[in-house]
N, C-alpha and C positions, 0 to 999 in steps of 0.2 A: 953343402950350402949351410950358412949360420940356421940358428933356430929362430932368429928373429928376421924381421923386415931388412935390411940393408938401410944404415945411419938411423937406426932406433936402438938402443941399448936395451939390450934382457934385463936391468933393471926395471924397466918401466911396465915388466909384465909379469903380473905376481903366478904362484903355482898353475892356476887354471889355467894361463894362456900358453903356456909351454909345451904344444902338443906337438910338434914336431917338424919339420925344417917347411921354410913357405918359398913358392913359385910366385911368380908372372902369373895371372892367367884373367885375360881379357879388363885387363884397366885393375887388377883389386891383386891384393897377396892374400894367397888363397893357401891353408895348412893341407899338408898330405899327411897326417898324423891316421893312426891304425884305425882306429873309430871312425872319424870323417869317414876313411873310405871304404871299411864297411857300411856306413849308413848308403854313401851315397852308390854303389855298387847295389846296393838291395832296392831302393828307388829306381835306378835306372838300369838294371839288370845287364850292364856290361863291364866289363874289366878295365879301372881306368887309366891302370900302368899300362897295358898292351892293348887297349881301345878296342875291344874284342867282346863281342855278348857274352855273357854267364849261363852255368847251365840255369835249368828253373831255380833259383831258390829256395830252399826250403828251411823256414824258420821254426824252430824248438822252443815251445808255449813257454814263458817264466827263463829263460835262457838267455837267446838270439833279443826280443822284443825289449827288456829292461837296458841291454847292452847300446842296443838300436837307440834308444829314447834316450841317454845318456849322452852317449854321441850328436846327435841332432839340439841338445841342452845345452853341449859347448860349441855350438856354430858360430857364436860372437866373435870367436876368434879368426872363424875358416872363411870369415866376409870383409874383412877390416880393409879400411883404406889404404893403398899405400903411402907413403911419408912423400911421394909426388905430389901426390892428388887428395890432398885432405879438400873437406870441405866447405866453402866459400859462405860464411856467415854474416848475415845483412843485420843493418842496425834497425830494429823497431820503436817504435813510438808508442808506448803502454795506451791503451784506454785505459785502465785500471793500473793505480797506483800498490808498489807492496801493502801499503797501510790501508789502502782501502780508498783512498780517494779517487773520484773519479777523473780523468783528463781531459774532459772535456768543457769548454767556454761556451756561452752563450752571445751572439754578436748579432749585431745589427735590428736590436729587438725595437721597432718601431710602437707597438701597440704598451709603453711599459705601464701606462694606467691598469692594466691589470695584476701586476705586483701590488695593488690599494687597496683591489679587491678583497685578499685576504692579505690584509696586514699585518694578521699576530702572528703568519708564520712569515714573515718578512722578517719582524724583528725580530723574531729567535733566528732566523739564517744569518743574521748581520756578526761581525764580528764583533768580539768582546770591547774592543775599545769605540766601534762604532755604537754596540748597544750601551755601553756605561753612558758614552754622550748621549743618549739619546734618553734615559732614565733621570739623568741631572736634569736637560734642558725641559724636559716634559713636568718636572714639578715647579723650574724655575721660573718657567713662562706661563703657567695657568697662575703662582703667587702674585707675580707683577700685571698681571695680566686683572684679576679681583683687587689687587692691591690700587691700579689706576684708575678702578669704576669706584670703592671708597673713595681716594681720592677728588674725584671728579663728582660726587655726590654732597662730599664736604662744603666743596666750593659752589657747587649751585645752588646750596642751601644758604651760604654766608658764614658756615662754623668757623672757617678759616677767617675771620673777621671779626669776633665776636668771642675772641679766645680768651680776652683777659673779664668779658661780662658773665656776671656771676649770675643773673637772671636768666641767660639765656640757654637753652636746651638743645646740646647738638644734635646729630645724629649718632656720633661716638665720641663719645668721651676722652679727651685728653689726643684726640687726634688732631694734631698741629701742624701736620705735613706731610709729605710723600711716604716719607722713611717711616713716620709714624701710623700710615695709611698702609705699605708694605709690610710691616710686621704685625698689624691685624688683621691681614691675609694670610700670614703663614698660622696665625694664631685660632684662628678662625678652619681653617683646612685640616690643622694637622689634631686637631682637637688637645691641644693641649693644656685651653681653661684661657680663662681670661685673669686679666690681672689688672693694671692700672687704666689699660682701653676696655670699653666697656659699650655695647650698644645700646640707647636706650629706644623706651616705646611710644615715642612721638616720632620716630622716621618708618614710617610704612613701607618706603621705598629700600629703605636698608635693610628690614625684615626679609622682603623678596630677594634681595640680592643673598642673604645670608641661608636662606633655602638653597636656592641655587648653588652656592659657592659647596654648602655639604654635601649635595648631591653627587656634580660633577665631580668634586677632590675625593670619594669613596668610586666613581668610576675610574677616574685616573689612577689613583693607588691601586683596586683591582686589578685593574689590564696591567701596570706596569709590572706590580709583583707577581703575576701570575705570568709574566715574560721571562722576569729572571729566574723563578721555579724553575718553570720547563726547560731554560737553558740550561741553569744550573746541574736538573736530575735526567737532559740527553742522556736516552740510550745507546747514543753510538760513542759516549766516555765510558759503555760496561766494556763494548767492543775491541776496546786496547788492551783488554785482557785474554782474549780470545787471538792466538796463534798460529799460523800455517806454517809448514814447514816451508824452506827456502830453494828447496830445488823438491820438483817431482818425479818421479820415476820409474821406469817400466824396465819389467819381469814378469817371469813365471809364475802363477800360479793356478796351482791345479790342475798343470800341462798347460794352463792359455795364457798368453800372454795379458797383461791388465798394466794400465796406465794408474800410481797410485798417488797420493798425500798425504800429508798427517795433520791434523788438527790439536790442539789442546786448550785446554780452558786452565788460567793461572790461580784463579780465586777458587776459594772452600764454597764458596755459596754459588749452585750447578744455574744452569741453562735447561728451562724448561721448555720441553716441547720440539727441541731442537733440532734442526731439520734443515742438509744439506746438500745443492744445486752444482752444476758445471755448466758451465758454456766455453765453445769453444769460437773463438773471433779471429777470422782471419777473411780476406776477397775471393771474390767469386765473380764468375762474369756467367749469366743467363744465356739457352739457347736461342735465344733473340737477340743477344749481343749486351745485353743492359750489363753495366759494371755495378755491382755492391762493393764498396770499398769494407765493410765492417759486418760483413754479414754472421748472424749469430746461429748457431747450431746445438743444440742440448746433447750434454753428455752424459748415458746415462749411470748412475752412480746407486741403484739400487730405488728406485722408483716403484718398480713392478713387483719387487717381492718385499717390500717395505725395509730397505736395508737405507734408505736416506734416512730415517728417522732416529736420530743418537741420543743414547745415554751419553751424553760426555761426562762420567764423572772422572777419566784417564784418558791421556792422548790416543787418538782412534785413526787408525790405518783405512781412508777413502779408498775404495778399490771402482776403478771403469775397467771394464773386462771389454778386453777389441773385441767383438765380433763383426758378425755380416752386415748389425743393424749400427756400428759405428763410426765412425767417418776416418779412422787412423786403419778399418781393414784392411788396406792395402798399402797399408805405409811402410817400410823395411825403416832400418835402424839407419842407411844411407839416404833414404828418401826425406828421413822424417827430418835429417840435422841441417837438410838442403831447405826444407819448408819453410816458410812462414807464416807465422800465426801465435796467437794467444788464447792460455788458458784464462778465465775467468772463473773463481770457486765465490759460492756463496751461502754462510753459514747466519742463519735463523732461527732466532728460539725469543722466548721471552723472558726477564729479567726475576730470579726468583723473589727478590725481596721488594719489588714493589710492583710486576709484573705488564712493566710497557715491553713492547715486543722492538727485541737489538737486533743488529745486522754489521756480522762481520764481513770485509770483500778483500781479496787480495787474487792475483794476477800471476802466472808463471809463462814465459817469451819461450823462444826453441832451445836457447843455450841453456835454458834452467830444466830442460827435462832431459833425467841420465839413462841413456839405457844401459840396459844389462847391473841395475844396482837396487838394491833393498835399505829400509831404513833400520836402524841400529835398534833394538830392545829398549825404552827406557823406563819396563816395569817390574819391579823386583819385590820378591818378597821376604818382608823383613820379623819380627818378632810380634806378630798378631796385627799386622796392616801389612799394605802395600805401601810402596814410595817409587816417586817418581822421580824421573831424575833429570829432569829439564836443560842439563848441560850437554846430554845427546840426542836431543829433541831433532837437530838436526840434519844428525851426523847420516852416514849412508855409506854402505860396503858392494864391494862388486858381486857378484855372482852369475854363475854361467848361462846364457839367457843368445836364445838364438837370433842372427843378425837378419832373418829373413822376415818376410811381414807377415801379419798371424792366418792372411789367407794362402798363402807359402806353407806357415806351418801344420794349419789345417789338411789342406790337400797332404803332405808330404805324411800326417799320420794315419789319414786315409787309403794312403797306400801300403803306408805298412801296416794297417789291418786289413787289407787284401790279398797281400802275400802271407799273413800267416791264416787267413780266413784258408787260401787253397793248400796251404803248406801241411795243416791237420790231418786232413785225409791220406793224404800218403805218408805222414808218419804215421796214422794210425794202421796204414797197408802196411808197414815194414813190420811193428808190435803184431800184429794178427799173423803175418807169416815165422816171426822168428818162436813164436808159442807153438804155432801146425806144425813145424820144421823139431821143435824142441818134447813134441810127443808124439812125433812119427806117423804124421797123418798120412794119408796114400795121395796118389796122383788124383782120384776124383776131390779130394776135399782142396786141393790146390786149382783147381778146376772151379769148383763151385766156388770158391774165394776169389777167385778174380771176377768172376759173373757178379756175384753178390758183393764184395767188400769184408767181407764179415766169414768165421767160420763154418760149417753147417754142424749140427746135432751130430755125433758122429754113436750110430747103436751099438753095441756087441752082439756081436754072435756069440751062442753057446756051441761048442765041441762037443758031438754026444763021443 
């Protein structure tokens, strides 16, 4: 039989997966290569060419165990689908956008009087051309808005009647009309001096308006320039310098399997305080029946031993290590491509050079996380620095990484520290008899060594 699947080409499978010719066996093509079935003959203690029991086992410390752990490292191969039966992948619908944004609308909001409530973050959520309009119309309509109470103040006085009487004392000076009524409103707000309009101090009424008008035109310049600031200096414009990698991916390390990501930061000037989050989003339905369509689940990424908290000053390798307490324990690398669900990562720190606190978010679906792959090195050291090399930021290589799920591989190394937990003693029985045998011990010390384990004291006698 070929060394590959039947209508896959040995191209498509680099050196590691070449381990030796693959069977049928129950829905999957499964390797019978020399390792696999040493591993799996030591776990299940029978013979799997002749389906016949094995005798006991007996595993050789530093030998048999690193050989065993090797073989069980390339089971990625000994699990793979066959080219029947690949897996059926559904289209998802992000909550979270790669870049960060979130996907979700707001509809049917009845009560919107409280978007008035806090208005100044109103206007900084509006969009750029919604805020420009609203920065023009807000100085254009308090100008004309003063400029029509001049106006209107003119004329109830009679200035506008009395424009060519040289006796007579207006309210302002050389104000002849609307136009000339609105441009001592912009004059007047913007404080930029008077010039041929002039108020004088026989209108009382003008004086109060002219309080008023500096008053509110230093509140309105306040609020508005203090809108476009904060638009302007958003920390989530530091966030589009901040990175995820584009696909995530699970391997080995350590012997456990971990779910990982990588992070970087583009700019010279760091991210303080910086401190990074996972959630995992996908349905659940409750033992009551209740469906959660988006239920969120925390992944832990180093919480408990303070490993969430980065240095970012070079791209940082995320590691969630699967255990008992995370919600992929029993997910195989078959289970997990059938799944659906999304990751959600989220990166927090504060902004070094003016220190508002930014928030990067980006999202990985089922088909963005690779098993059995590592990401590519991109830190090199060069002549009295490091460099980074951000064109393999993304890149990611295969590596041998077992296709069983980590409570699979757990159990499976648990047994093989069982078999060599009982395997010691009776090699140590063989070492203790080939020593007794190799210095001519008599029948009682062969005696006493199977009672005991162990040699006994062996006296001499003197010859007289």
């Amino acid at each position: 039989m070929d060394a590959t699947p039947p209508g896959v080409s040995a191209a498509g499978y680099s050196p590691l997966h070449t381990l030796g010719p693959w069977v049928p066996r129950e829905g999957l093509w499964v390797s019978l290569s020399q390792g696999s079935l040493q591993l799996r003959e030591l776990l299940t203690g029978k013979n799997l060419k002749q389906n016949q029991p094995l005798q006991a086992p007996r595993l050789r410390p530093g030998r048999d165990l690193p050989a065993a752990a090797t073989a069980m490292a390339q089971e990625n191969t000994a699990l793979s689908p066959g080219p029947e039966e690949q897996p059926r992948r559904r289209g998802r619908q992000r909550y979270v956008e790669k870049d960060g944004r979130c996907n979700v609308q707001q509809g049917n909001v009845r009560e919107t009087y409280r978007y008035l409530t806090d208005l100044f973050t109103t206007l900084v959520d509006l969009q750029w051309r919604l805020s420009l309009l609203f920065f023009v119309l807000a100085y254009a309509l308090t100008w004309l808005f003063f400029g029509a109470i001049w106006w209107l103040i003119a004329y109830g006085r009679g200035d506008l009647e009395h424009l060519e009487d040289t006796a007579w004392t207006p309210c302002v000076n050389n104000l002849n009309g609307f136009v000339a009524a609105f441009l001592f409103s912009i004059e007047t707000e913007t404080t930029i001096g008077y010039g041929h309009r002039v108020i004088t101090d026989q209108c009382p009424e003008g004086i109060v308006l002219l309080l008023l008008q500096a008053i509110l035109g230093s509140m309105v310049n306040a609020f508005m320039v203090g809108c476009m600031f904060v638009k302007i200096s958003q920390p989530n414009k530091r966030a589009a310098t901040l990175v995820f990698s584009s696909h995530a991916v699970v391997s080995l390390r350590d012997g456990r399997l971990c779910l990982m990501f990588r992070v970087g930061d583009l700019r010279s000037s760091h991210i303080v305080e910086a401190s990074i989050r996972a959630k995992l989003i996908r349905s659940r339905q409750t033992l009551e029946g209740e469906f959660i369509p988006l239920h969120q689940t925390d992944l832990s990424v180093g919480f408990e031993t303070g490993d969430d908290r980065l240095f970012l000053v070079s791209p940082l390798v995320i590691s969630h290590e699967i255990d008992a307490a995370s919600p992929f324990w029993e997910a195989s690398r078959r289970a997990l491509e059938r799944d659906d669900f999304e990751i959600v990562v989220i990166l927090e720190g504060m902004v070094e050079a003016t220190g508002m606190t930014c928030q990067a978010r980006s999202s990985y679906l089922v088909d963005e996380v690779l098993w059995g792959h590592r990401f590519t090195s991109v830190l090199t050291l060069e002549d009295g620095f490091y460099e980074v090399d951000y064109a393999s930021f993304h890149q990611t290589f295969e590596v041998p990484t077992p296709s069983c799920s980590a409570r699979e591989l757990a159990e499976a190394a648990a047994r093989l520290d069982a078999h060599l937990y009982w395997s010691i003693p009776s090699r140590l029985d063989e070492k203790v008899e080939e020593e007794g045998l190799g210095e001519g011990a008599g029948e009682e010390a062969g005696a006493d060594k199977e009672q005991n384990g162990c040699l006994p004291p062996v006296e001499s006698e003197s010859k007289v």
